[in-house]
C-alpha positions in Angstrom: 59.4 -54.8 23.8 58.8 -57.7 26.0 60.0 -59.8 23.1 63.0 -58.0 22.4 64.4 -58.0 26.0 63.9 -61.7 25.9 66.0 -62.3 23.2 63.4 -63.3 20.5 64.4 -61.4 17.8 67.7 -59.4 16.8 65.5 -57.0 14.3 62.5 -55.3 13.1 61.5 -54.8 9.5 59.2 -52.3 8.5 57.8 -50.8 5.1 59.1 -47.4 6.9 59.5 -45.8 9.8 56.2 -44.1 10.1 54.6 -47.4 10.1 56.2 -47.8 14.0 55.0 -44.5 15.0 54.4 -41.0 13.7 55.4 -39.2 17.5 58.6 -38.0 17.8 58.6 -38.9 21.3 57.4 -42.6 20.9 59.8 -43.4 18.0 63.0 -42.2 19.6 61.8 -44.3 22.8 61.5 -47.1 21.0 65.0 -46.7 19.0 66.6 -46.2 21.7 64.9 -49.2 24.0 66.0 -51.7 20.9 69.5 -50.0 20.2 70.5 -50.8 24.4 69.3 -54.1 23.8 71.2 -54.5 19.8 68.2 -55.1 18.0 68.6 -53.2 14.8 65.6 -51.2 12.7 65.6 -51.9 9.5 63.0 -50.1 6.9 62.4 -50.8 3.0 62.2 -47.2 2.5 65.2 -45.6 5.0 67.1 -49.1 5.2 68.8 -49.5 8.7 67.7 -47.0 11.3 70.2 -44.6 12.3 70.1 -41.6 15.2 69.9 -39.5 11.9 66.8 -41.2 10.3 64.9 -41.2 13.8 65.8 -37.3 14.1 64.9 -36.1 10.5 62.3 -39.0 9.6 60.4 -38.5 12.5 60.1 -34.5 12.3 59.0 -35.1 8.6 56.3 -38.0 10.7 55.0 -35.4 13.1 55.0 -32.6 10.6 52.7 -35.0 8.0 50.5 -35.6 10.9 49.7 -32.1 11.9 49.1 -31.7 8.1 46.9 -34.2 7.7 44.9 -33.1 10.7 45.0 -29.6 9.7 43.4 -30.8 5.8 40.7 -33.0 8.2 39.6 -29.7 9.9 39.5 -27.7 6.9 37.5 -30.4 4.9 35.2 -30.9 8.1 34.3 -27.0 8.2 33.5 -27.0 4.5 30.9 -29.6 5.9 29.4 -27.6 9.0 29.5 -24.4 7.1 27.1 -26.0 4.6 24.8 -27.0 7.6 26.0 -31.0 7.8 27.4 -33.1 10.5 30.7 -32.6 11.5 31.3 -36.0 13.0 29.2 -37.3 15.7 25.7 -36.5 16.7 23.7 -35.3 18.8 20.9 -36.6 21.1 17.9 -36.0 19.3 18.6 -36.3 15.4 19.5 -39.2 13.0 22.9 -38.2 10.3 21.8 -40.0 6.9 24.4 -40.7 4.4 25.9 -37.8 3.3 26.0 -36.3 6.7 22.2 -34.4 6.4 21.0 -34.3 9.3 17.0 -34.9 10.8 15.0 -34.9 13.5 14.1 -37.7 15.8 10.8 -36.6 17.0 11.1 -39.6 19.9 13.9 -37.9 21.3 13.4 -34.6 20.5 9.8 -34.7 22.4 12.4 -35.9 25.2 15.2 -33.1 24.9 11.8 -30.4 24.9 10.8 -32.2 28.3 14.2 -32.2 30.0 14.8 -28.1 29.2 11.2 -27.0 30.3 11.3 -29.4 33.8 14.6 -27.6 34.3 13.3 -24.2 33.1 10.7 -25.2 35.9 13.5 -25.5 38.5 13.7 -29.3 38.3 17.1 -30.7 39.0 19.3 -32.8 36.8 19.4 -35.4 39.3 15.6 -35.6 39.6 15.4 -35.2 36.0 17.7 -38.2 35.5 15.8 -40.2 37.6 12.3 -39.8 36.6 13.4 -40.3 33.3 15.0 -43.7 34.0 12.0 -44.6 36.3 10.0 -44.5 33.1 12.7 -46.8 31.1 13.6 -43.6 28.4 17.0 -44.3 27.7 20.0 -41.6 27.1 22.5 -41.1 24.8 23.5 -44.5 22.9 20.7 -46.5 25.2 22.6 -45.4 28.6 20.9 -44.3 31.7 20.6 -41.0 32.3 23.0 -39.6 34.7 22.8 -35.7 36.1 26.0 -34.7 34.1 24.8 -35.4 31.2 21.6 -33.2 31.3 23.5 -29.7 32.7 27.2 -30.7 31.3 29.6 -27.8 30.9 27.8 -24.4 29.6 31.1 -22.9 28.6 32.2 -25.8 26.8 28.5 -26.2 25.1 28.4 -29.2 26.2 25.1 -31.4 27.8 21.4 -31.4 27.0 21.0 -27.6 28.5 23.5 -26.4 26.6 23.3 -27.5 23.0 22.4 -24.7 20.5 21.7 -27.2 18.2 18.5 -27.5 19.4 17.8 -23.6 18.6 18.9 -24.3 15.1 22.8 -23.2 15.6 25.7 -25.2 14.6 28.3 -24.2 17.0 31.9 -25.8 15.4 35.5 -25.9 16.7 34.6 -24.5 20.0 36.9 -26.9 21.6 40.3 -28.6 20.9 41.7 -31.7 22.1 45.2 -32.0 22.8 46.8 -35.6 23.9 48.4 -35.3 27.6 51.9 -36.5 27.3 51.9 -38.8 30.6 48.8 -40.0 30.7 47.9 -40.2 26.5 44.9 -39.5 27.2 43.1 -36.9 25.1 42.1 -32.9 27.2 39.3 -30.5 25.6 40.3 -27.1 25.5 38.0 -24.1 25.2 39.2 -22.1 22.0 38.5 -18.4 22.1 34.7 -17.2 20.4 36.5 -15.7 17.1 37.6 -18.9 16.5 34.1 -20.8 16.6 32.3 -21.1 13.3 29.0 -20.9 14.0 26.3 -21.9 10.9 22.4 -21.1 11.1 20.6 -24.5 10.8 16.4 -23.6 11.3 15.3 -26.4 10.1 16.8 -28.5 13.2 15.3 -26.5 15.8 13.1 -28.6 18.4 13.6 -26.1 21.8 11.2 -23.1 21.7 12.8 -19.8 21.8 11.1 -18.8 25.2 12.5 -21.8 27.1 15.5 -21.5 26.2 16.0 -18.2 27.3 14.4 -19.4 30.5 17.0 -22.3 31.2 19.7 -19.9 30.3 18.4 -17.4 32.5 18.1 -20.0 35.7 21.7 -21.7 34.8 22.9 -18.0 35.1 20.9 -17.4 38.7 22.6 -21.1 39.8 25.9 -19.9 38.9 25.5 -16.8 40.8 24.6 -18.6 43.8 27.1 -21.4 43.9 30.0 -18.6 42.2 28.9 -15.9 44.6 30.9 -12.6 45.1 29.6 -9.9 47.5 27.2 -12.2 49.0 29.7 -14.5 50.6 29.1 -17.7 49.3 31.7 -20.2 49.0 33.7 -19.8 45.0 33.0 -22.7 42.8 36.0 -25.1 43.7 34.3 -25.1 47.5 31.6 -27.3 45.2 33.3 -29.8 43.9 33.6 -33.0 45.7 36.7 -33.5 47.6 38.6 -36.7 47.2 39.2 -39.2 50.2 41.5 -42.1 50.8 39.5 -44.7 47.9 37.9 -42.1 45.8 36.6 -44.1 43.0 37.4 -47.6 44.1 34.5 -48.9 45.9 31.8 -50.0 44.2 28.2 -51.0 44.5 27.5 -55.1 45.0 24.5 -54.8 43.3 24.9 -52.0 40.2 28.3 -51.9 40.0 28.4 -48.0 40.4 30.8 -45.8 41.7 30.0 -45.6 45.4 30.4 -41.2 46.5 30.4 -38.5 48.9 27.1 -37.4 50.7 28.6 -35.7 53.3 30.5 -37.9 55.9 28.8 -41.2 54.2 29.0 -43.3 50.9 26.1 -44.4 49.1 25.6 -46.0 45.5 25.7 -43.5 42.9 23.6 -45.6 40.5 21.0 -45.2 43.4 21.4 -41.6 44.6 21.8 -40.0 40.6 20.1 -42.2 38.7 17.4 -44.1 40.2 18.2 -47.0 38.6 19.8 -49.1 41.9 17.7 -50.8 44.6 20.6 -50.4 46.9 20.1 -47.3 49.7 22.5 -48.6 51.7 24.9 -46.2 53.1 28.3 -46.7 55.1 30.3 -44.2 57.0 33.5 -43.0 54.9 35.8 -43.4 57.9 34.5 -47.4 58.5 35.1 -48.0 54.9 38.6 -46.8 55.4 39.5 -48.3 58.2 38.1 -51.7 57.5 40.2 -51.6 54.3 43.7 -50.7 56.1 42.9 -53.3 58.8 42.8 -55.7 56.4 46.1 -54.6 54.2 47.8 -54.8 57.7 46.7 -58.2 58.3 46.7 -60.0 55.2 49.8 -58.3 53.7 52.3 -56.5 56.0 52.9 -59.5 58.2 54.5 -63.2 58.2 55.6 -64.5 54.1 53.6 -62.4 52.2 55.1 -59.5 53.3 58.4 -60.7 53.2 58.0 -61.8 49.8 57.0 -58.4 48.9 60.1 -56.9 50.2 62.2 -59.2 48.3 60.6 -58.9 45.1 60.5 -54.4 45.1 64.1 -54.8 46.0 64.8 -56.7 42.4 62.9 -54.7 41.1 64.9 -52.3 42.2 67.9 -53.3 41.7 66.9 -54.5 37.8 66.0 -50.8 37.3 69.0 -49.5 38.6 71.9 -51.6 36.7 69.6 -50.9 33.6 69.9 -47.4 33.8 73.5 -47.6 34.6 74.0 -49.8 31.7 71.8 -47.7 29.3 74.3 -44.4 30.6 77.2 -46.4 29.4 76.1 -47.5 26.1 74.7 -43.8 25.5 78.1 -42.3 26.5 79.6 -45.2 24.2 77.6 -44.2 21.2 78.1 -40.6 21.7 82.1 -41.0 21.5 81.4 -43.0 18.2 79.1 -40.6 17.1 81.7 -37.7 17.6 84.2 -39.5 15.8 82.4 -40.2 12.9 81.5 -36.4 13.1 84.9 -35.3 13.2 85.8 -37.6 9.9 82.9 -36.1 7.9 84.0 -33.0 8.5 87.5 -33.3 7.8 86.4 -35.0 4.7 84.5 -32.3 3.8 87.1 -29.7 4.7 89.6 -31.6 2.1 87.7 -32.2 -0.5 87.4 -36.3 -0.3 83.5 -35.8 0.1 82.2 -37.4 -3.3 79.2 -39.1 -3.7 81.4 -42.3 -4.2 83.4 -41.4 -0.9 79.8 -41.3 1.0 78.3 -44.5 -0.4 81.9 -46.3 0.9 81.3 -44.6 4.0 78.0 -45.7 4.8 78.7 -49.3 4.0 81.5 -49.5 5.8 79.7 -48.1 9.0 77.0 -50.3 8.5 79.1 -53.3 8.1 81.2 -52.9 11.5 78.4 -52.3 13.2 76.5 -55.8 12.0 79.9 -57.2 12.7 
């Protein structure tokens, strides 16, 4: 797009239009972007990109792709239901080709550890840490962190709450659908009917009894933190509350998210994971106001600031004769379009609609508008 607005190129060949994007959303951005700036689509398959081809091609696009994705599922439920992998793996077995799964007795001696410290009333924070003070690495060779050991029991997901390791494959318990603002991908819980759940004995490496007793404390913790007629504060009182540089300063020596304990910040790498030497901790409100202190000297005053004033107001002012150019090409197009409408239709009405009357039509059209 860069290239286009800089006058690098009048048009863009494809084999088709899918090969530019199969969302509906993203393809009539980008016809529209190159259509205010005339740089013409062309495709082997559709031939010059039209409002028509970007409406109808691209519903046929999206509708493929939800097709394809639904045969994926279908194909990848044939494959849990017959007690393989259905893509990725789990902490504590090896896939072999084919998709078979095994067990890696290394980490499986490991996830057996983890649920009867916790069973124990261990924490996942001490948890983590003893287990990174004794160099056993996580999932792919990271460090364990406290989120990964009691993860999300509703979702199934983290060490304490994978029933694979009681010889259940629990499938399609959540969905992932792509946030339109942000594109990136959001789990959603499905509802239980929809699960597919497959009994895999062979895989099991938990013990029955602890099990039940980490399900049985996760249950008590929730009560506590949840609470109801005891008074307790409801769970969104327990998560962490975000401040003016939530997850911008970092640790000099780890690298680590610097967070919350209390009314100071301290290394995360240090506090969760045991894997930091730094224990140094800062007050939250020093932090801030060194930062602003700063801004205010070394930005809002003298050139620099200046500068910046002068650059947001192009800026600005770019944006805005854009849009009011884009508005007049759209109203521009949409008289043309109306027109054309209107001859169709009278065309059709008399009678002059032949397949030989069309073909003219098109080439005509496509000729004024290269002309």
């Amino acid at each position: 797009m860069k290239a286009a607005t800089s006058g690098y190129f009048d048009v863009v060949v494809a084999e088709s239009l899918d090969r530019l994007s199969r969302d509906q959303e993203d393809t009539a951005a980008f016809f529209k972007r190159l259509s205010f700036i005339n740089v013409q689509i062309v495709t082997l398959a559709e031939g010059e990109i039209t409002h028509l081809q970007v409406g109808f091609k691209g519903t046929m696009n999206a509708m493929y792709l939800k097709d394809l994705a639904d045969k994926t599922r279908r194909s990848l439920r044939g494959r849990v239901e017959a007690g393989k992998s259905g893509g990725g793996n789990a902490f504590g077995y090896v896939v072999r080709p084919g998709g078979e799964r095994a067990v890696d007795h290394e980490q499986a001696a490991v996830v057996v550890r983890i649920l009867t410290e916790y069973a124990a009333g261990g924490s996942p924070q001490t948890i983590a840490k003893r287990l990174n003070g004794e160099g056993l690495h996580g999932p792919a060779g990271r460090p364990w962190g406290p989120s990964t050991i009691h993860g999300h029991a509703k979702r199934g997901t983290g060490i304490l709450n994978n029933e694979l390791y009681i010889g259940r494959i629990v499938w399609n318990r959540l969905r992932y659908v792509k946030d339109p603002d942000t594109g990136r991908r959001v789990s959603r819980l499905n509802p239980p009917e929809a699960w597919v759940v497959t009994e895999v004995p062979d895989l099991r490496i938990v013990p029955d009894a602890v099990w039940r007793k980490v399900k049985t404390r996760q249950q008590q913790m929730g009560a506590t933190v949840v609470g109801s007629s005891s008074g307790t504060k409801g769970m969104c009182h327990a998560n962490r509350p975000l401040y003016m540089f939530s997850g911008l300063t970092k640790c000099g020596v780890c690298g680590h998210t610097y967070t919350n304990n209390g009314r100071r910040l301290v290394c995360s790498g240090h506090r969760e994971r045991g894997i930091c030497t730094n224990d140094l901790t800062i007050q939250r409100e020093v932090v801030e106001a060194r930062v602003l202190a700063a801004l205010e000297e070394r930005f809002l005053q003298g050139p620099a600031f200046d500068e910046f004033c002068r650059m947001f107001w192009s800026m600005e002012n770019e944006v805005r004769m854009q849009r009011r150019a884009n508005v007049v090409a759209l109203e521009r197009q949409l008289v043309q379009v109306r027109k054309e409408t209107e001859q169709i239709i009278d065309a059709v009405t008399k009678g002059w609609a032949t397949p030989s009357f069309v073909c003219g039509w098109t080439a005509s059209r496509r000729a004024n508008r290269r002309s």
